[in-house]
N, C-alpha and C positions, 0 to 999 in steps of 0.2 A: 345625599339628601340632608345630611346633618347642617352641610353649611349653606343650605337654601334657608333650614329654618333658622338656622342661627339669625342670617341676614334679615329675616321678617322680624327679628327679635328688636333686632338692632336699628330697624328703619322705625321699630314703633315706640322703642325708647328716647329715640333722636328726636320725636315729637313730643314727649313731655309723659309717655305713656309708663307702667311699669309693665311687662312682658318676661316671661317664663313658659322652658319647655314642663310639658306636665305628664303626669299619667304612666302610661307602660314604656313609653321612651326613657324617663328617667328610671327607671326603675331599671330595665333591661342595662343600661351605661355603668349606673351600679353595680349590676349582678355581671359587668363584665362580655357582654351581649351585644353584638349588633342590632340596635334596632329595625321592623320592618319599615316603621312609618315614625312620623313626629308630630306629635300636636303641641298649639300653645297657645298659652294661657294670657289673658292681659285686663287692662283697664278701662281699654279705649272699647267704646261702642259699637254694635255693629254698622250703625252709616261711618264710626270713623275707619273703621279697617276698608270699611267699600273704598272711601275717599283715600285711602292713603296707597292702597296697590291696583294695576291697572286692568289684573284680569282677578275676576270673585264668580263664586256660586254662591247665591243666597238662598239656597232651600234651607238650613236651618236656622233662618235668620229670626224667627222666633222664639227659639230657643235659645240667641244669644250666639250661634256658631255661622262663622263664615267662611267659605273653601277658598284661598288662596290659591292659585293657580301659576305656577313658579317651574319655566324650564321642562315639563311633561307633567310635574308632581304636583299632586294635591297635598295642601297643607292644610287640617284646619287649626282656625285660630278662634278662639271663644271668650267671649268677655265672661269677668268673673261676675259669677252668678250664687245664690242661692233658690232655692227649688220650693216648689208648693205642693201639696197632695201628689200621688199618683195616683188616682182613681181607676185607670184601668190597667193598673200596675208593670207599666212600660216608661210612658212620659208624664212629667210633671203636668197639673193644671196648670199654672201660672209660674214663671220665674221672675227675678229681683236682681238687677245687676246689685254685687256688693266688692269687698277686699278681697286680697290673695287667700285670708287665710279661710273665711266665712267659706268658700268656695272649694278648697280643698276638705272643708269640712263635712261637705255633701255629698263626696264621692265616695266607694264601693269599699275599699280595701284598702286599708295601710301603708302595703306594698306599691299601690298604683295612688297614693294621694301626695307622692314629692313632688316639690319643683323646685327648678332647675336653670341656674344662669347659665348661659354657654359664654358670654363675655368672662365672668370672675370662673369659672367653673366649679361653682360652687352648689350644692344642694341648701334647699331650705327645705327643711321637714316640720311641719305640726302636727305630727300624728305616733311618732317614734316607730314611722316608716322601714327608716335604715339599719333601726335593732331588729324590727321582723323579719328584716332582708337579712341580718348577718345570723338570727336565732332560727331561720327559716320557718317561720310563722305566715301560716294566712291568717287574718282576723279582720275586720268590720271595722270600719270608722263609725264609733258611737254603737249604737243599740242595733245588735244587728238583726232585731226583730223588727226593730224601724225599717234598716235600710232594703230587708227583703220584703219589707210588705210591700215599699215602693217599686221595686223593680225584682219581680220573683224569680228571673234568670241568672240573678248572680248569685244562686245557687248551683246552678250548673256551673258558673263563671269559677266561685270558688274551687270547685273540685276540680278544674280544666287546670289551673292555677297550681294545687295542690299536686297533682302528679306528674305535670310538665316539670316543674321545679322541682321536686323531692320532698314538698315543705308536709307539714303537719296542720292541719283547721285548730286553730282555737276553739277551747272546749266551749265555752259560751255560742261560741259563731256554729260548731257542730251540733250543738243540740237545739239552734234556732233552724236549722237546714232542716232535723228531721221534723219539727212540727212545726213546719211549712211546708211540708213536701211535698202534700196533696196538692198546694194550689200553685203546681208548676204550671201546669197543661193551662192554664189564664192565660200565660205566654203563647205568641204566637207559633203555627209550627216552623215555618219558616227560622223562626230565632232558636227554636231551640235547637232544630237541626244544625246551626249552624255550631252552636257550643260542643253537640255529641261529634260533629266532625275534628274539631281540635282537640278531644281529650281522643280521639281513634289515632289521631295521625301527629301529633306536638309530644309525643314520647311517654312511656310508661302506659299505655293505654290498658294494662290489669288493673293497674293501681288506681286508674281512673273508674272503672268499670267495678272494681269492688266498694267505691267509696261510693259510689251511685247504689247500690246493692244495701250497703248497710244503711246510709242516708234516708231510706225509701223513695229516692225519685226516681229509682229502675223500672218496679212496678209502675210506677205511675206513669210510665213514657214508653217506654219499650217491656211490658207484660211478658211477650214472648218471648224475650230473653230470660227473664226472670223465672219461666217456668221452666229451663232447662235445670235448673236444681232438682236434682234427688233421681233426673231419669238416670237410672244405671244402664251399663255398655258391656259386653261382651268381653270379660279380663282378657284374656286371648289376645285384643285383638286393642284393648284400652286398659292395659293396666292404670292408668292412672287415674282410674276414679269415673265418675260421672259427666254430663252433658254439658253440666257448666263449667267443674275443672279443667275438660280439653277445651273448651274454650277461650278460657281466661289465660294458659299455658300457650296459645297462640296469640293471643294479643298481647302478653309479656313478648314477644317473642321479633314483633313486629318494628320495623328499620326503617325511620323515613317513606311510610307507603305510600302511593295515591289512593285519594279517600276511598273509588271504586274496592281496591283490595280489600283497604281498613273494614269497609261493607261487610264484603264477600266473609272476611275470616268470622266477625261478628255473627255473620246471617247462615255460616255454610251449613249448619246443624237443628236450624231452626223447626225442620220438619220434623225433625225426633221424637220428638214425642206424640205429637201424631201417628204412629206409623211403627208405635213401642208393639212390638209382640213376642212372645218366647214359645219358639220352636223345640229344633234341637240346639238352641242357644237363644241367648237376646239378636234378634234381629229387627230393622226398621227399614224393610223395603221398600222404597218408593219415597225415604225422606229426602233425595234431589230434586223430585218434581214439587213434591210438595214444598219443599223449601225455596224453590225457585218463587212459586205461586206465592208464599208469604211473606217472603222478602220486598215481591213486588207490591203488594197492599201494604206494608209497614214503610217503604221508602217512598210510596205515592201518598201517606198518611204525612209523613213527614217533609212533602213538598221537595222531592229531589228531583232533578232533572229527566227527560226522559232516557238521555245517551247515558247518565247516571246509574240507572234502573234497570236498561237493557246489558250494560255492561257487567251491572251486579249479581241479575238471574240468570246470563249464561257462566260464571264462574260458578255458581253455586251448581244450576243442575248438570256440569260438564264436572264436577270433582271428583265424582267415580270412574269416569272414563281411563283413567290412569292404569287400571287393574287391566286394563284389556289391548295396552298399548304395544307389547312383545307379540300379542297371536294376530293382530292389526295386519291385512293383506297390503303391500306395501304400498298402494294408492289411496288407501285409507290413514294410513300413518302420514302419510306426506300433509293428506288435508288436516289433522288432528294437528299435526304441527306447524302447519302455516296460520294459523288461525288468528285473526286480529288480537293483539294484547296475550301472546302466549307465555310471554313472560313472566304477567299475571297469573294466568291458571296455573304453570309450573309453580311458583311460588308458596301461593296457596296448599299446591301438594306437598312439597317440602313441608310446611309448617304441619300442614295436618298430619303425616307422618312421624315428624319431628316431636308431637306431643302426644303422638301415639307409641304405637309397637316402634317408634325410631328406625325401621326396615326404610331404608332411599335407595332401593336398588331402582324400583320403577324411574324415578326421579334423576338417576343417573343414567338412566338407558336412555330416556329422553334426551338426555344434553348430551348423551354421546352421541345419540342419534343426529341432531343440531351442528355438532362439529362435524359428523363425517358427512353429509351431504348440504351442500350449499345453496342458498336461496333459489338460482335458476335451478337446479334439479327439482326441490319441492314446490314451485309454483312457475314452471317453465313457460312460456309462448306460448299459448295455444297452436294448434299444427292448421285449425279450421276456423273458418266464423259462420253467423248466419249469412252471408251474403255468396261464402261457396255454396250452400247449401241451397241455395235459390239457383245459383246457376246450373245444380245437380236437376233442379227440375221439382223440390221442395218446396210445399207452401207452409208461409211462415204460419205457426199454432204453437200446440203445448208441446209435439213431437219434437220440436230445434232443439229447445232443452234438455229431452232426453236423449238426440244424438248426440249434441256438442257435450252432454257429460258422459258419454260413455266412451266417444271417444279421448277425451281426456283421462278418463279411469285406464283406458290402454297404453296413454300416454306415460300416465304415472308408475304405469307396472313395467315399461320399457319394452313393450312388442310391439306401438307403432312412434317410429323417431321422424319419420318426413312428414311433408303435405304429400305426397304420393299418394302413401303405406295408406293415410287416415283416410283420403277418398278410396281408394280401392276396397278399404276395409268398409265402409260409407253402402256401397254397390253391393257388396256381398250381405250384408246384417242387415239392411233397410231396402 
């Protein structure tokens, strides 16, 4: 992708135009990084960019940005601008094409305000960019009371920033974060979900989750997380502290997830303290169900998908299931472990183990379980359908269902292996 955008660079220079890559691309090349995408920056207007290449998106042709359309890849390219109000602290009221430099001087962070020739390959910084990058510094272009009044998500932005990279907030920009924090939720939820998915799954997602914590935009976006502080857990069984310690201890812990997981490890405790009671020990019965239940109202709060959702509430109320996978009749283990994404809920268990009592024996029984029978064993042919069933003289209802899994239950426990065995068996039980 790099030498599509170069070429955009280079067609709109050959017109008289000045053009530069800008933003998290240059920054990423710096830091040594492949970037995902490339955007650039230039002179020329948005009718000249339409006029100069053959395929464009102009939806944010308002704004001064136009999607280049190059070999599969969207590129955008945006004329330099400066910005007016945010009044509803997303987009600007009115923008102002102006220079390269005016233009970088409106943007977010330091880190993402270089550009970038890919002909001389050379950087231009006006913001002393590439010291933050080599001092690992997040910090604000300008007042960063200004720039979060305009746009209140690069509060999130910074912190996503901050623990992906290792860096540190500047003290000025961290103490504009915390008295701003309340008026994150002005953000849409849609965007903000979109930021808490990159600090769960772009690396270091503790360090993300504590800087959210101390910042105050925990409370203010996810409460229920926030109110895992201080429940205490059963030493036995949690030496390591409280509800939000084993938590935080799992999302350190976390490798390249899919967000579903990232969810799940986030969510899997969430009912705790709901469901806090002390027996003959701390116990919290029933916090899979309930956690299930508020995972679902928190990720449907935050506008997640429905496959999303359904993915996230069965990892969380299936994460005790593990305790009962050895006494498991072996038709039951076979469906426990066929189960869509079990990869995921194994995982999940490892970790929550891992920042508990550390005992993976369960966890190991599963994947030996996994190595010693192989896919056709644990979800084999069915031996029947409804259509022997009709010819048995059955009319189709709710009873198919309960023949065709009972015989499958027999299936799986190995006393019926033909279609014979299952009809004969069929004749005799029905």
């Amino acid at each position: 992708m790099k030498e599509l955008a170069t070429d955009i660079v280079k067609t709109l220079k050959k017109e008289g135009f000045e053009a530069y890559f800008v933003g998290g691309c240059v920054r990423d090349l710096i830091m040594g990084f492949t970037p995902k995408d490339y955007d650039v920056a230039t002179s020329a207007t948005p009718d000249q960019i339409i006029k100069l290449f053959p395929k464009t998106i102009a939806i944010g042709k308002a704004f001064g940005v136009i999607t280049v359309i190059t070999n599969k890849h969207n590129i955008e390219v945006a004329t330099f601008r400066t910005e007016g109000p945010y009044s509803d602290g997303r987009r600007p009221d009115k923008i102002e094409f102006t220079t390269a430099k005016e233009d970088v001087l409106r943007r977010d962070f330091t880190i993402n305000g270089l550009l970038f020739d890919p002909e001389k390959e050379k950087a231009i910084d006006y913001v002393d960019g590439q010291k933050d990058i080599k001092q690992k510094i997040i910090r604000t272009i300008g007042d960063p009371d200004r720039r979060f009044d305009e746009d209140k998500l690069r509060m999130l932005r910074a912190i996503k920033f901050a623990s992906r990279f290792k860096f540190k907030i500047e003290q000025e920009t961290w103490n504009a974060i915390q008295e701003h924090s309340k008026e994150i939720n002005k953000i849409s939820a849609e965007r903000i979900r979109q930021e808490l998915i990159g600090i769960l799954t772009e690396g270091n997602a503790r360090t993300g989750f504590e800087l959210l914590d101390k910042s105050g935009l925990l409370t203010e976006i996810l409460p229920e997380i926030s109110a895992l502080k201080g429940v205490e857990q059963p030493p036995e069984f949690h030496p390591e502290g409280d509800v939000w310690i084993h938590t935080l201890m799992m999302l350190e812990m976390l490798q390249n997830p899919s967000q579903e997981l990232a969810w799940a490890v986030l969510l899997h405790d969430v009912g705790k303290p709901g469901t806090f009671t002390v027996k003959e020990r701390i116990r919290f019965d029933g916090h899979d169900k309930l956690g299930a239940e508020m995972a679902e109202e928190i990720l449907k709060r935050l506008k997640c998908s429905n496959d999303t959702i359904e993915r996230v509430k069965d990892l969380i109320a299936q994460h005790l299931k593990f305790k009962d996978a050895p006494k498991m009749r072996t038709s039951r283990l076979k469906r426990f472990l066929r189960q869509d994404h079990f990869d995921e809920h194994l995982e999940l268990h490892r970790l929550d183990c891992a920042s508990s009592h550390r005992n993976l024996e369960l966890y190991e029984f599963c994947k030996n379980k996994l190595r010693e029978l192989p896919p056709e064993v644990i979800k084999p042919p069915r031996l029947i359908t409804g259509k022997d069933l009709i010819e048995l003289g059955f009319k189709p209802g709710p009873e198919f269902s309960k023949i065709l899994n009972e015989v499958e239950t027999e299936q799986l426990e190995g006393s019926l292996q033909t279609k014979e065995e299952a009809l004969e068996y069929i004749k005799r039980h029905f």
